[in-house]
N, C-alpha and C positions, 0 to 999 in steps of 0.2 A: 640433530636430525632436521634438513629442509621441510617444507609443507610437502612437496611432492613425495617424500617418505612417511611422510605422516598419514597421509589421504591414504598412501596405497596399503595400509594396515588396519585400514577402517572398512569391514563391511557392511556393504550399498557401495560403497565410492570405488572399490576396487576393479568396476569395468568403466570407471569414467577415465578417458582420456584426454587429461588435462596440459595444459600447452606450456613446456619447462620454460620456454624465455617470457610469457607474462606472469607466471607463478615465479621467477624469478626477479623480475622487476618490481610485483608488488616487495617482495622480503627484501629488496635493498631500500627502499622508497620509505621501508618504515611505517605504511599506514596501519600494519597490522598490529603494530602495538595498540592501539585503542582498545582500552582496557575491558569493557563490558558490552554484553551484546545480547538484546532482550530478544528471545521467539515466541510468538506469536500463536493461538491456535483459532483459524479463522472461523466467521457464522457461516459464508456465503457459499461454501460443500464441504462435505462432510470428510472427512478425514481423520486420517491414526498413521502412525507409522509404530513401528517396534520401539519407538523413544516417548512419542507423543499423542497423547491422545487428545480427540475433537471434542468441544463442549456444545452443550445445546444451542441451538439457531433463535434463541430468543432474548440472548442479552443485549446483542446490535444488529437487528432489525433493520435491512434497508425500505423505503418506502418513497414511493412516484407519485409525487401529484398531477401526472397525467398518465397516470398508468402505463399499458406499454407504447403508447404512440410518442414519436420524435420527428420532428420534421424533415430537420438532416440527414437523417438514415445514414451516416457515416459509413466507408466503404467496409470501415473493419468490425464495423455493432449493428448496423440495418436497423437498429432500436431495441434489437434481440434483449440485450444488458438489462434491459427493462421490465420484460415480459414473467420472471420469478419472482419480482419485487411487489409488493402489500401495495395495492393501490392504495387513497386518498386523492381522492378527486375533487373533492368541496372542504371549506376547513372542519366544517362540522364531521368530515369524515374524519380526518384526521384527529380531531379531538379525542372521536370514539376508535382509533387506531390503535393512537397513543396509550391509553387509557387501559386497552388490553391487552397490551403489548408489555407495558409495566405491571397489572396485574397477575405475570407469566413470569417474570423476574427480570425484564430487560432493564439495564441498566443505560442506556442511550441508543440511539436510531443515526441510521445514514438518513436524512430526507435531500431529495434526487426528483426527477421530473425530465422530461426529453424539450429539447432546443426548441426555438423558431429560427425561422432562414437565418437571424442573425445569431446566432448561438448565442438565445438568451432564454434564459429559465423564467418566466413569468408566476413569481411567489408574492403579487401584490396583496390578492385577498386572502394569505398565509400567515400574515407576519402578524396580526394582532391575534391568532391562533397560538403562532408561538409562543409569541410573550404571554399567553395564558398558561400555556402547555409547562414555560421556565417558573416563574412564577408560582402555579401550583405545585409544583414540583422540581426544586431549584437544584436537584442531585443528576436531574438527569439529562444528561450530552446529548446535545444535536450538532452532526457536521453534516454541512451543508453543500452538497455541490454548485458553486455556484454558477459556473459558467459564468459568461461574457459581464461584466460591470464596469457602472462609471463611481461616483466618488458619493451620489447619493445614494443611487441602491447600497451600498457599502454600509453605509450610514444605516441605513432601514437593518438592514441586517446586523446589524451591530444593535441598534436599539432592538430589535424584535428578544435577543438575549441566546443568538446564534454563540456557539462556543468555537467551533472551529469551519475555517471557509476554505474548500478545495475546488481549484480547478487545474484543466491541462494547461502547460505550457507546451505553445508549439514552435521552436526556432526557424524554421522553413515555408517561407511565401507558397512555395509549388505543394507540400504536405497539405495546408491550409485550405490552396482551393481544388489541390483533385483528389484528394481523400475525406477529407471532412464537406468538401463544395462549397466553401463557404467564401463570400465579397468582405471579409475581415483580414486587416494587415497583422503581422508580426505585432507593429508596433500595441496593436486594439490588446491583443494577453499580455506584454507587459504593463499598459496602463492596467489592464483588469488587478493583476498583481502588486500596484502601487499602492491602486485605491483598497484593497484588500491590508494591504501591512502596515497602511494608516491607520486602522480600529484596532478596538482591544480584544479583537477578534485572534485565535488562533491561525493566521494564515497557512496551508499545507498543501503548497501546488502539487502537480503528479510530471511526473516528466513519462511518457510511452517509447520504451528505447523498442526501437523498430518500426514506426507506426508509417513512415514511408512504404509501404510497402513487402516490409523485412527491413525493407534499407535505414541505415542512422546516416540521420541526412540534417537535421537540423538538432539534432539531440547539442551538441556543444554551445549552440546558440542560446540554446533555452537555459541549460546551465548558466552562462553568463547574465543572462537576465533575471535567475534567482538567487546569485551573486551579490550582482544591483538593489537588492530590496531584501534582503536578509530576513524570511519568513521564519515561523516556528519550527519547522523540521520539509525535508524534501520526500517523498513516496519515489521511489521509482519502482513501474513494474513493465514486464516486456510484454510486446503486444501478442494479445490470442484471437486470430482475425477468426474465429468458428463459423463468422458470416458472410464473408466477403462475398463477393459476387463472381461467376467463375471466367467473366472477361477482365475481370481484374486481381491476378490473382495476390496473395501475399506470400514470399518465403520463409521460413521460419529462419528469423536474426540468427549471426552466428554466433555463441558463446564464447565464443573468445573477445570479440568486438564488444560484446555487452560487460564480460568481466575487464576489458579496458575504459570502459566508462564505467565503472564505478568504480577503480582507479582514480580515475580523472577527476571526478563528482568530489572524491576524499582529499585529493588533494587541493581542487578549488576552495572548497569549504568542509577544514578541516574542524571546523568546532561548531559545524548545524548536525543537529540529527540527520544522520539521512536512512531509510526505511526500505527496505525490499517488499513492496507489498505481493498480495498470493496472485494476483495474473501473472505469469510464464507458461512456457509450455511445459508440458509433461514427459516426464521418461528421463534417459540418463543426461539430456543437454539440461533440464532441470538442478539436476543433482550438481551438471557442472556448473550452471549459475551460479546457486546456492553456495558452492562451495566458494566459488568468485568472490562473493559478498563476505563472507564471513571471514576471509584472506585478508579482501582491500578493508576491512575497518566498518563495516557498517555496523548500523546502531542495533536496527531493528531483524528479524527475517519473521516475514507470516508465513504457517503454513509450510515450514523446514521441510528438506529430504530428506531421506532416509541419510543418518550416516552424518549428516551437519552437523548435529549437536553436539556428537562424538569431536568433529573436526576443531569444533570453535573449544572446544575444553585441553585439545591437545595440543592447541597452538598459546594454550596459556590466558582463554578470555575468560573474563569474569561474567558466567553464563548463567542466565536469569531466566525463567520461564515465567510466564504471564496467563494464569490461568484464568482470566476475564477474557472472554473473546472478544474481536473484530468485527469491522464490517469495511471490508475490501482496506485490509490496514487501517482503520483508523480509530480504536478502539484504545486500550490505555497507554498506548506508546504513545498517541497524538494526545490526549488530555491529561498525562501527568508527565513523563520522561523523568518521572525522578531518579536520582541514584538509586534510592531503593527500594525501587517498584518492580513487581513479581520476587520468586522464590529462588536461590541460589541451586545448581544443581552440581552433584560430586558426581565426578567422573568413574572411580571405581567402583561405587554405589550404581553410576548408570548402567555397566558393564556387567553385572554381575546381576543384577535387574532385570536385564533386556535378555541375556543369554537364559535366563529362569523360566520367566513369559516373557519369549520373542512376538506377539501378540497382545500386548499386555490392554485393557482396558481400564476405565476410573478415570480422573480429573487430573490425575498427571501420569498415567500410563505406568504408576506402580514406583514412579522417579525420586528413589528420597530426596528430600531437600536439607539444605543448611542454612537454617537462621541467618540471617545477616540482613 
């Protein structure tokens, strides 16, 4: 039985309309053997599907030290991305953030903050915070968005006792300056990327397939330049412009184009993690992402569709759920990837499960699991 007979036997997936010559290409190409594939259940909205259920919004905590202001206002965030996020505005805030944020049960934080003109995150009066924050408390993950860097900030960050460093790669000069506005070359996020893979920092850039506008326009570029410097795992997610501005509009990427890049992504770099994290858009082109990813070989998926999990067990993946949440993907997929990190999940067990409470609530939606 092809994937395409497989999918059409799966309800949720049975009104997506999936494309037989790239669901064909991936099954001759082979990526889909990749044997295990951890999901994800994200902080950053609240979610359940009939497989999965959402855990509380306090274990990865994202948090802005300039709360929601950003310079750039990018044409697809206007700084909006900001505006849900825990301020810390002084380090002292963030001490007392932190502080209560672990006493809540959070196990690590996104810390994030909005640009200046140069897309650069200004964490100088931060970092001896951190390294108080690591230090007191040596269990618990900070990733960092870093945005733009040279080879000392890198350093600072790496000393401060930063665990994992994300930023975008962006492939396309023209992306760069009429969507983001910004007087920085392609070349400025490879060097950010260099000096980043030089520490003993977790590097985990994000690639945004669509963020031209809908259009993938430099996405293969950027791929090639996280090639070049062989980071801890790759994030990709598709862009959700919710803010764009209405003389600028965005289309929503097509799913077929995006499940050909991550094709492409598997085949470039067939032995990096590479991560679906939970920005896409919503509804059935969702589901057909979803199922894209879980076809061509990725590692991770945050924040599944209805119907994936089923997918990825019936294509023979060794399917793991991760009931530590997220923060926009980077939660225990980015700090451990071990072989055997999260719970094994049996397919007939899901089935039979899901059909009982199609609704199911609890910490894994009622999902027996198998030791291993």
């Amino acid at each position: 039985m092809n994937s395409l007979e497989v999918a059409s036997q799966i309800e949720g997936l049975e009104s997506v309309a999936f494309d037989p010559t790239l669901v064909g290409e991936i099954e001759r190409s082979g990526v889909s053997t990749q044997p295990r594939i951890n999901f994800y259940t994200p902080t950053f909205k609240s979610y359940v599907t009939s497989e999965l259920a959402g855990c509380g919004k306090s274990a990865w905590p994202a948090v802005s030290i300039t709360g929601g202001e950003c310079a750039l206002a990018c044409d697809h965030c206007k700084a909006k991305i900001l505006e849900p996020m825990i301020p810390a505005r002084t380090p002292e805030a963030l001490w007392r953030v932190v502080n209560e944020q672990i006493a809540g049960g959070a196990q690590g934080m996104l810390l994030t903050g909005g640009s200046n003109h140069r897309n650069e995150v200004d964490y100088d009066a931060f970092y001896p915070v951190v390294r108080r924050i690591k230090d007191a408390f040596p269990g618990f993950k900070i990733a960092l968005h870093t945005a733009l860097v040279d080879r000392d900030i890198a350093r600072r960050m790496e000393d401060a006792g930063i665990d994992a460093a994300m930023m975008d790669v962006i492939g396309s000069q023209d992306t760069i300056s009429q969507v983001y506005h910004l007087r920085r070359s392609v070349a400025d996020f490879e060097h950010s990327l260099e000096c980043l893979t030089a520490t003993s920092m977790k590097a985990v850039p994000h690639i945004v397939i669509g963020l031209h506008y809908g259009r993938l326009l430099g996405e293969w570029e950027a791929l090639e330049i996280v090639a070049r410097h062989r980071p801890a795992a790759l994030v990709l997610v598709v862009v959700m412009p919710f803010y764009a501005p209405a003389q600028r509009p965005f289309v929503t990427p097509d799913a077929r184009q995006v499940g050909r890049f991550f094709l492409d992504a598997r085949r470039r770099l067939p032995d990096l993690p590479l991560l679906l994290g939970c920005a896409r858009p919503a509804g059935l082109i969702k589901a057909e992402i979803d199922s894209y990813a879980a076809m061509a070989g990725l590692n991770g998926i945050a924040h599944p569709a209805d119907g994936v999990v089923e997918l990825a067990l019936r294509l023979g993946r060794d399917v793991r759920v991760t009931p530590a949440c997220c923060s926009i993907a980077v939660g225990d997929e980015v700090m451990a990837l071990e072989r055997d990190s999260g719970v094994r999940v049996d397919l007939q067990d899901l089935i039979a499960e899901r059909r009982a409470r199609p609704r199911a609530s609890g910490k894994l939606a009622g999902i027996p699991v198998v030791a291993g």
